[in-house]
N, CA and C atoms as an extended XYZ file, in Angstrom:
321
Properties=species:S:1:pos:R:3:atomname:S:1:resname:S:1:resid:I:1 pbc="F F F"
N        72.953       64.572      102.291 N   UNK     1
C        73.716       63.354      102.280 CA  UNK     1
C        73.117       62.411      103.303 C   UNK     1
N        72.509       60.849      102.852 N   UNK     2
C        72.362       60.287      103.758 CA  UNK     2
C        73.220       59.326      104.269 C   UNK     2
N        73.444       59.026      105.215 N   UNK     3
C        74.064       58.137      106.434 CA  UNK     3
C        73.461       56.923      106.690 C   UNK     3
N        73.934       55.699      106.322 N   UNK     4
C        72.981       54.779      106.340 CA  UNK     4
C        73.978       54.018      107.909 C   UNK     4
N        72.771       52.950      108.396 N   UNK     5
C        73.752       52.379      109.327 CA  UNK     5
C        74.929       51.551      109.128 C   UNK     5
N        74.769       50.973      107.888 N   UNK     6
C        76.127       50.521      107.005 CA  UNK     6
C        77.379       51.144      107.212 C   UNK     6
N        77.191       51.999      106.726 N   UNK     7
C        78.378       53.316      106.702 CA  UNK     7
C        78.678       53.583      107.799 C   UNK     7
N        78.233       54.034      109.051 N   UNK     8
C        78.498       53.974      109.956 CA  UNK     8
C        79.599       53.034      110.138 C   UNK     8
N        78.736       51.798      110.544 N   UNK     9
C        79.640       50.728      111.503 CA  UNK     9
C        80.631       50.457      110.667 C   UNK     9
N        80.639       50.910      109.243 N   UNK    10
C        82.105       50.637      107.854 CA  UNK    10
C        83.082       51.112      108.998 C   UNK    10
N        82.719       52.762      109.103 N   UNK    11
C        83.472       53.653      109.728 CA  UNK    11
C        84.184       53.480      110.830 C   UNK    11
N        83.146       52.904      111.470 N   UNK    12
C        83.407       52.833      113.054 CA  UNK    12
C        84.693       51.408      112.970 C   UNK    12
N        83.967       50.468      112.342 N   UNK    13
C        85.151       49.246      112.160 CA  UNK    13
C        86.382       49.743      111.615 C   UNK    13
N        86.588       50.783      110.641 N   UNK    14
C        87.731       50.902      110.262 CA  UNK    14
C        88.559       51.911      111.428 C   UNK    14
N        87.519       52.540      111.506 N   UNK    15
C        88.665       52.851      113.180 CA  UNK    15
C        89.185       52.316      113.982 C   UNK    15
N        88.409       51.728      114.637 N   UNK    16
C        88.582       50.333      115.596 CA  UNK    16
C        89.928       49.517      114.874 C   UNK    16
N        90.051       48.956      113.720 N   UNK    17
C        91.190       48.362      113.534 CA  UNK    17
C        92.690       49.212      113.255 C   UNK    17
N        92.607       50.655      112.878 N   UNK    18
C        93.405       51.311      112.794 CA  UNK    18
C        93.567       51.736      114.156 C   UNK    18
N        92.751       51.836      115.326 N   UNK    19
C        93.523       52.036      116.588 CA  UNK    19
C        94.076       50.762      116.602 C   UNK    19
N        93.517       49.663      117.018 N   UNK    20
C        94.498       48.324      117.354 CA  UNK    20
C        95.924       48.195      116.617 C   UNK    20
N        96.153       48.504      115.122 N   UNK    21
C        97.300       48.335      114.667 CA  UNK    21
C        98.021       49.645      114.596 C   UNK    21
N        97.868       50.771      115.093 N   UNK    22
C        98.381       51.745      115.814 CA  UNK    22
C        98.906       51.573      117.213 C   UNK    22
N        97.784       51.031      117.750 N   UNK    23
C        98.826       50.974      118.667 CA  UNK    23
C       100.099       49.677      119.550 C   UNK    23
N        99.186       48.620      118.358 N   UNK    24
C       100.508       47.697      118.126 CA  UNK    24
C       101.882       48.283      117.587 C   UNK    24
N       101.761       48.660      117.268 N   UNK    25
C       102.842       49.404      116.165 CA  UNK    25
C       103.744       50.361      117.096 C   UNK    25
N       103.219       50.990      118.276 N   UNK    26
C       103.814       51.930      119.156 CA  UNK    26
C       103.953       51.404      120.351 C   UNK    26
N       103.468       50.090      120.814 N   UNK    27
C       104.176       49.240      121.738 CA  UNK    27
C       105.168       48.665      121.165 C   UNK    27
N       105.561       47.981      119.873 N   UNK    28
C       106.464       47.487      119.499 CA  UNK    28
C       107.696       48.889      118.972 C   UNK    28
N       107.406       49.802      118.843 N   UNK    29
C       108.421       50.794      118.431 CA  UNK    29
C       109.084       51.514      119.996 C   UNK    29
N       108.035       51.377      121.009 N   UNK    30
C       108.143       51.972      122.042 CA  UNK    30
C       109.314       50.708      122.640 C   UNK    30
N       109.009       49.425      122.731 N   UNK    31
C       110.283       47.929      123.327 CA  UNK    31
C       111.120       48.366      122.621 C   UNK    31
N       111.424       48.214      121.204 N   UNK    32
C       112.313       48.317      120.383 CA  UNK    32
C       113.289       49.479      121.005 C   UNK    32
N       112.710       50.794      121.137 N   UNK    33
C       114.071       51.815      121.828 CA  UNK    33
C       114.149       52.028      122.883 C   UNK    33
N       113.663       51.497      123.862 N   UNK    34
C       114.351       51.132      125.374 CA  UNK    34
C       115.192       50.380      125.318 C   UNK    34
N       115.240       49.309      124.961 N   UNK    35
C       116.283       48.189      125.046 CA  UNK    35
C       116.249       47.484      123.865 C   UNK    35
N       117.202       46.034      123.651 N   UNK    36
C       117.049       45.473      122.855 CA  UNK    36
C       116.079       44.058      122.849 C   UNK    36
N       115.250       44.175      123.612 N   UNK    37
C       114.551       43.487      124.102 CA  UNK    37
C       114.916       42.174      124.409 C   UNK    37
N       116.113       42.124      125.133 N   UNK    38
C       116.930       40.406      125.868 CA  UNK    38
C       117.361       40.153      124.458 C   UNK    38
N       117.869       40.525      123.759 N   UNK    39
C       118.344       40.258      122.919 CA  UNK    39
C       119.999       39.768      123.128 C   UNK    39
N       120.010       38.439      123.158 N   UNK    40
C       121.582       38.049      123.108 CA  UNK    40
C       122.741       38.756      122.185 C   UNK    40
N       124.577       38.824      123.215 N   UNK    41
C       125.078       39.176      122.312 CA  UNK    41
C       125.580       38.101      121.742 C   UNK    41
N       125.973       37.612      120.372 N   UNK    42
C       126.257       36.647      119.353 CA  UNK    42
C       127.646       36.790      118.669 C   UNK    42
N       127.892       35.573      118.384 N   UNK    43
C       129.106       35.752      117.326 CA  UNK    43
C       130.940       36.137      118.038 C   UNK    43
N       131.240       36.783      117.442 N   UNK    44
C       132.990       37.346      117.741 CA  UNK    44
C       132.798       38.724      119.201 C   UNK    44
N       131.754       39.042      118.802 N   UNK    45
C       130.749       40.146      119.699 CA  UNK    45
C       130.672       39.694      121.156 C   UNK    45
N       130.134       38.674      121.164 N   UNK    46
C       129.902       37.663      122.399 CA  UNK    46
C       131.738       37.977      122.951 C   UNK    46
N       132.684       37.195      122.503 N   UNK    47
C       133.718       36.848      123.371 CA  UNK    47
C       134.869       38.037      123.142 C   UNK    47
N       134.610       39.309      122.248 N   UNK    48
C       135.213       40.463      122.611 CA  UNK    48
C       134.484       41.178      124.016 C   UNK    48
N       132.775       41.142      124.093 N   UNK    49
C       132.408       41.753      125.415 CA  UNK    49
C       132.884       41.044      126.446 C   UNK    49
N       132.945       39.538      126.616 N   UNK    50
C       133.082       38.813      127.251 CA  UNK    50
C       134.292       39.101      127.771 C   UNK    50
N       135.196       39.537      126.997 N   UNK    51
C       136.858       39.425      127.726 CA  UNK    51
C       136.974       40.597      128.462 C   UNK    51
N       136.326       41.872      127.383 N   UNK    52
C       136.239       43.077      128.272 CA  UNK    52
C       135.434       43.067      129.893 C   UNK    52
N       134.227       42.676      130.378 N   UNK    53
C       133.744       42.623      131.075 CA  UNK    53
C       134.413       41.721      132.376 C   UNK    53
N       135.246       40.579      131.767 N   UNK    54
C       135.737       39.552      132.750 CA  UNK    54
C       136.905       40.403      133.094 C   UNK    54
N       137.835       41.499      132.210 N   UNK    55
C       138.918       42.403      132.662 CA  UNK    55
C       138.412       43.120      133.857 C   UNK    55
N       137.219       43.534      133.501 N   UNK    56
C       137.011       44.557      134.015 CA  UNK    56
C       136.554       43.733      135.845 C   UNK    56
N       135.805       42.990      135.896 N   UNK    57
C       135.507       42.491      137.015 CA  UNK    57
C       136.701       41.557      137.826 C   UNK    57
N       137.866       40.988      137.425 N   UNK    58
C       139.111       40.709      137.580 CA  UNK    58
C       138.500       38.887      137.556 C   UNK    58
N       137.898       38.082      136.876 N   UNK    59
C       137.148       36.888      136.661 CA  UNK    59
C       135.871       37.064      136.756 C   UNK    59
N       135.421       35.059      136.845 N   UNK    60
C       134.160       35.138      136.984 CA  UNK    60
C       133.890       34.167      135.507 C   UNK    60
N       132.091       34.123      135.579 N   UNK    61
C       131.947       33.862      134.677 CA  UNK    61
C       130.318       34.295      133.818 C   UNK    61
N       130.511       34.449      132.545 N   UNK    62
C       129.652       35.059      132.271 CA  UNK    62
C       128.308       34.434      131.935 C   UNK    62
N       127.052       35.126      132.776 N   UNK    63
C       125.988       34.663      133.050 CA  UNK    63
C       124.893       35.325      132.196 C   UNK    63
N       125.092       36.324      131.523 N   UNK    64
C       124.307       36.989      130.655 CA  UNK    64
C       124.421       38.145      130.004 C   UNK    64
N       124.197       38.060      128.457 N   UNK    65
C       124.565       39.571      127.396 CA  UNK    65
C       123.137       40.460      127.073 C   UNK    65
N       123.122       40.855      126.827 N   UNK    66
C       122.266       41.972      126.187 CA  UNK    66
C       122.820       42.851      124.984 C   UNK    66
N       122.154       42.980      123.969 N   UNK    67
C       122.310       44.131      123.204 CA  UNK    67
C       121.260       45.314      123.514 C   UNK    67
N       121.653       46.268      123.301 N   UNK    68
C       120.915       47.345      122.968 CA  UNK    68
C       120.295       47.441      124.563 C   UNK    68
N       120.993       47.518      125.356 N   UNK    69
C       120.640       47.475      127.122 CA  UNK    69
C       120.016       49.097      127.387 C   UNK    69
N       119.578       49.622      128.039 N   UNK    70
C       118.581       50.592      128.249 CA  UNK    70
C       119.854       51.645      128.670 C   UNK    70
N       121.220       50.995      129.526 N   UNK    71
C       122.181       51.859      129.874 CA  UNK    71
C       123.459       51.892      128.574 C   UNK    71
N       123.523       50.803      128.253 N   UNK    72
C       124.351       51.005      126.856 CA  UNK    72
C       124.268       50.043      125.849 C   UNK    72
N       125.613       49.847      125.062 N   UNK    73
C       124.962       48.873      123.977 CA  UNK    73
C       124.870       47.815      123.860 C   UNK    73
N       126.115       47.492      125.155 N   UNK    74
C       126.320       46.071      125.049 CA  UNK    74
C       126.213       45.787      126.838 C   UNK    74
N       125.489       44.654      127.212 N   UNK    75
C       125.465       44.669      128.768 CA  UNK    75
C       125.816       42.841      128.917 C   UNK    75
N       126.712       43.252      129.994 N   UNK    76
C       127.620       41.614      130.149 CA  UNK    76
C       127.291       41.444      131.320 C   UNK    76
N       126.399       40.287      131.847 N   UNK    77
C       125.966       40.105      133.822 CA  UNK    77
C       127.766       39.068      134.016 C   UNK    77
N       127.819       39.082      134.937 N   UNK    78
C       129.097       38.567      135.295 CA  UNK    78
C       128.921       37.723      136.908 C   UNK    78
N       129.023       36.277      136.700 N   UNK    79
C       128.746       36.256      138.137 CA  UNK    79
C       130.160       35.631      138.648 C   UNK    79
N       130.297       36.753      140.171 N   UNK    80
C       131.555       36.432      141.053 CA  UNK    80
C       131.906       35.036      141.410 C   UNK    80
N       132.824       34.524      141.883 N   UNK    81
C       133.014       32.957      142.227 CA  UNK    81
C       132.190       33.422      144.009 C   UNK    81
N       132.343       34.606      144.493 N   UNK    82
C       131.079       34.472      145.707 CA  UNK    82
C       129.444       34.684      146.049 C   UNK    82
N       129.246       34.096      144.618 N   UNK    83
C       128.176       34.193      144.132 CA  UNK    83
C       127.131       35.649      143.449 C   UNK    83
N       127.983       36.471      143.639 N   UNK    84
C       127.334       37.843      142.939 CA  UNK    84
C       127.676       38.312      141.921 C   UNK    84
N       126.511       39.201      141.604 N   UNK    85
C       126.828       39.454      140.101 CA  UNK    85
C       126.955       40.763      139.765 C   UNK    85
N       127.716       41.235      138.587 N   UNK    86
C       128.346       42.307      138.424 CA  UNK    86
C       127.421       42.371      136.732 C   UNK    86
N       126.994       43.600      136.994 N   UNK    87
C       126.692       44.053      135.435 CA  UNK    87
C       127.630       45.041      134.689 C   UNK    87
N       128.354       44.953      133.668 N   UNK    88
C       129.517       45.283      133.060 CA  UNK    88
C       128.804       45.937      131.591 C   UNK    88
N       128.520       47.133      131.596 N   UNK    89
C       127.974       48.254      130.567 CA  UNK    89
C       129.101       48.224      129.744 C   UNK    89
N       129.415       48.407      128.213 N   UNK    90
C       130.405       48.690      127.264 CA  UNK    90
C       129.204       49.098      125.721 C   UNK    90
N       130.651       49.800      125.638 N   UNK    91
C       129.951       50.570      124.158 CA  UNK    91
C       130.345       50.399      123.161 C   UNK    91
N       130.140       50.446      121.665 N   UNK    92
C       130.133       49.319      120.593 CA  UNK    92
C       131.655       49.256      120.349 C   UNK    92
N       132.417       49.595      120.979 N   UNK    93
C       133.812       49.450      120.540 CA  UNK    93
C       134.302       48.543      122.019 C   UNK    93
N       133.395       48.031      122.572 N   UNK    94
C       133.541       47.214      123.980 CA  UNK    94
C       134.666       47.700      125.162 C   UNK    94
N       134.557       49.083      125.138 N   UNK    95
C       135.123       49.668      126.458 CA  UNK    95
C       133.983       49.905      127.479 C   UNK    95
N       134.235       49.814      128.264 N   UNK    96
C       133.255       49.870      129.723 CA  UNK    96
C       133.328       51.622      129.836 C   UNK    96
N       131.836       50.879      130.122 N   UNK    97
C       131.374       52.209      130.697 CA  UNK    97
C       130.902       52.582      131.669 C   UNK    97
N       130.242       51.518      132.713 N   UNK    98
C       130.485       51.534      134.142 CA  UNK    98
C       130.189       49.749      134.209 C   UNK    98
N       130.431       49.903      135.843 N   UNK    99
C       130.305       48.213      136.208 CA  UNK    99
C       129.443       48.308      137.497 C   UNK    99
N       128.624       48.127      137.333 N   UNK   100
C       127.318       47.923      139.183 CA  UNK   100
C       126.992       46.239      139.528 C   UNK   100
N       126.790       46.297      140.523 N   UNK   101
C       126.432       45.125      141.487 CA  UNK   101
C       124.850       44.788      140.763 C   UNK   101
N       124.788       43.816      140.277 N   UNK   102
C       123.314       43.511      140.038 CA  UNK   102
C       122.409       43.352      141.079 C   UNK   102
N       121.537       44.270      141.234 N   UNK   103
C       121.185       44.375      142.479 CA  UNK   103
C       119.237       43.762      142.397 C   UNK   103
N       119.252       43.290      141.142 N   UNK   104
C       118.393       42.746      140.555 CA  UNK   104
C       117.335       41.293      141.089 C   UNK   104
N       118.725       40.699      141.333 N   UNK   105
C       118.455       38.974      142.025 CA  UNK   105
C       118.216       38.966      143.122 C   UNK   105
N       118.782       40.265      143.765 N   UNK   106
C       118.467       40.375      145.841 CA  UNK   106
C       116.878       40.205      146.358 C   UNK   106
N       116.721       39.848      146.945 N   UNK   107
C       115.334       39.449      147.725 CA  UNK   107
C       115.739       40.626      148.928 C   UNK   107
């Protein structure tokens, strides 16, 4: 069987593009199930987390949602009237599941 240099570099190119869209494919599958990638929450969704999270922190106002958050499903930032912020975890039926100090913004 001969091997021409044609064939080769056929070869070699078709590898080369099947790694690149391999491993596009597993950076985007790999974002996809960590989080929801900043994905806003929307809709009736928005102001059921919203009420839960503002219960839960006793006010405030809400500064940022997440779906599909790395700790749960739904993540509500909440910022205090003394300027801090509370991250408010809830799960698809919007009960909390814990509440931490965003400790994110601190310098």
């Amino acid at each position: 069987m001969q091997v021409t240099k044609r064939k080769v570099a056929a070869v070699v190119g078709t590898v080369a593009v099947l790694a690149v869209v391999g491993t596009g494919a597993a950076v985007a599958a790999n974002n996809h199930s960590d989080d929801g990638g900043d994905q806003p929450i929307e809709g009736s969704a928005l102001q059921k987390a919203s009420d839960a999270a503002l219960a839960e922190t006793g006010g405030g106002k809400v500064t940022g949602t997440e779906i599909n958050d790395e700790q749960s499903y739904y993540e509500v930032e909440v910022t205090l009237s003394d300027g801090s912020q509370v991250d408010v975890q809830l799960d698809r039926n919007f009960h909390v599941v814990s509440s931490d100090p965003d400790n994110e913004h601190d310098n």
